[in-house]
KELUM-595853 format. One line per 2 residues: number of its first residue (from 1); for each residue x, y, z of N, C-alpha, C. Coordinates in steps of 0.1 Angstrom, whole numbers, plus 2048, in hexadecimal, padded with zeros to 3 digits. Layout:
BEGIN
NUM	X,Y,Z,X,Y,Z,X,Y,Z; ...;
***
This chain:
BEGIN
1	7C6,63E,745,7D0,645,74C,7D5,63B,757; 7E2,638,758,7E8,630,761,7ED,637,76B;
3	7ED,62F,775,7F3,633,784,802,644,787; 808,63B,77C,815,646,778,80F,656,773;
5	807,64E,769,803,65D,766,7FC,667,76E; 7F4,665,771,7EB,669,780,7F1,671,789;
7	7FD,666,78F,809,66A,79A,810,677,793; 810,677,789,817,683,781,811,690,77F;
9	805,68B,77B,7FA,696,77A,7F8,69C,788; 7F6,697,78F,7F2,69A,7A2,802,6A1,7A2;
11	80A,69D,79F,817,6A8,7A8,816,6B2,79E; 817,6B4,78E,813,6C1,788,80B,6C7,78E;
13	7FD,6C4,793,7F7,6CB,799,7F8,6D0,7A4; 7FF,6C7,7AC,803,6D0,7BA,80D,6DB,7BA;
15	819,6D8,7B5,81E,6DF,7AD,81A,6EF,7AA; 80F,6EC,7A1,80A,6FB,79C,802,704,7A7;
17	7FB,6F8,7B0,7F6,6FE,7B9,802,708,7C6; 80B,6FF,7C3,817,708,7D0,819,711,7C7;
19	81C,714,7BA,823,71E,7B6,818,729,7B4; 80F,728,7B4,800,732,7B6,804,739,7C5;
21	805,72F,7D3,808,735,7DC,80F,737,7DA; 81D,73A,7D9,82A,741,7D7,825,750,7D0;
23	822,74D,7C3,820,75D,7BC,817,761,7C4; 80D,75E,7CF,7FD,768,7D2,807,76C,7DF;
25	814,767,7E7,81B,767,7F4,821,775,7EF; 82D,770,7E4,832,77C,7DE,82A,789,7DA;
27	81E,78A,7D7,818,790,7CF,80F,79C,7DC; 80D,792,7E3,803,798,7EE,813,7A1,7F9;
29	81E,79F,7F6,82C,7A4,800,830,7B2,7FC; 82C,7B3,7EA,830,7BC,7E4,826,7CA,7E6;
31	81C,7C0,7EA,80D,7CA,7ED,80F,7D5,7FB; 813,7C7,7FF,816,7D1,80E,81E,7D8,811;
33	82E,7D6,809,836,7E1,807,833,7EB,803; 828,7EC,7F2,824,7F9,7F3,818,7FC,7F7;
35	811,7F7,800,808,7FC,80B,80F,807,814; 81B,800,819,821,806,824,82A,811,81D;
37	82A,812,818,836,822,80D,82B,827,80C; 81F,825,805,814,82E,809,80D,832,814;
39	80F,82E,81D,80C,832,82E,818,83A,831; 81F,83D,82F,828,842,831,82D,850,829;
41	828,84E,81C,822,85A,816,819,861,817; 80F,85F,81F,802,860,823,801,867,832;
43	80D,85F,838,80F,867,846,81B,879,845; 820,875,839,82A,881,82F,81F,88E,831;
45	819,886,826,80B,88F,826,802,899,82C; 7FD,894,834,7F6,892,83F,7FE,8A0,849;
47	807,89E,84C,813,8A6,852,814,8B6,84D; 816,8B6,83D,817,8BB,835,80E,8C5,832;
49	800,8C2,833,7F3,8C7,835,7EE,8CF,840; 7F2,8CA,849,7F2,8CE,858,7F9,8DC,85A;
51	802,8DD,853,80E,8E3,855,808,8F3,84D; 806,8ED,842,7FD,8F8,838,7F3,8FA,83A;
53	7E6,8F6,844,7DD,8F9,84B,7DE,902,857; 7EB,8FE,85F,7F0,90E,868,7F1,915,861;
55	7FA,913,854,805,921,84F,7F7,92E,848; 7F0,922,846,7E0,92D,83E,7DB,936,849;
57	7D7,929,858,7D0,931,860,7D5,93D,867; 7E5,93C,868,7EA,94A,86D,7ED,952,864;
59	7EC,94F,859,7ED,95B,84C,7DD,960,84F; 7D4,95B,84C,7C8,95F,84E,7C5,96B,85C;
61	7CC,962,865,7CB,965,873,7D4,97B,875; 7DD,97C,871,7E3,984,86C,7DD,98E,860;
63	7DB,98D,859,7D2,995,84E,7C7,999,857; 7BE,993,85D,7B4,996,863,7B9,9A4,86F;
65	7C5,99D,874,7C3,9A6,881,7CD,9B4,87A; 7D5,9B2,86F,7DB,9BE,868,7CC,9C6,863;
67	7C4,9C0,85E,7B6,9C6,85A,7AE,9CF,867; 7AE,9CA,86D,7AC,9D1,87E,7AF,9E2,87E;
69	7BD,9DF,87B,7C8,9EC,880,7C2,9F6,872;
***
């Protein structure tokens, strides 16, 4: 293997090494996009539950005190 070849081989390789970082850059951006639409679904949620946790407890709350009378 001569000098040329070498030189050639070492930039293929660097080469492949940046384009590794590129796809894991890209790859890891796409993650976090939908990390964050899932936090955000999750805060939906979350909301959502809350909401139907009053709506029970005064249904509950009401039957009881109609049960009273």
């Amino acid at each position: 293997m001569d000098i040329g070849e070498l030189v050639q081989y070492l930039n293929r390789m660097s080469s492949s090494i940046s384009e590794i970082g590129d796809k894991t850059s890209s790859g890891l951006q796409d993650i976090e996009t939908r990390l964050s639409n899932l936090n955000s679904t999750l805060t939906i949620t979350n909301v959502l539950l809350i909401v139907l946790i009053i709506v029970i407890a005064i249904n509950t709350f009401l039957k009881w005190k109609n049960s009273k009378n």
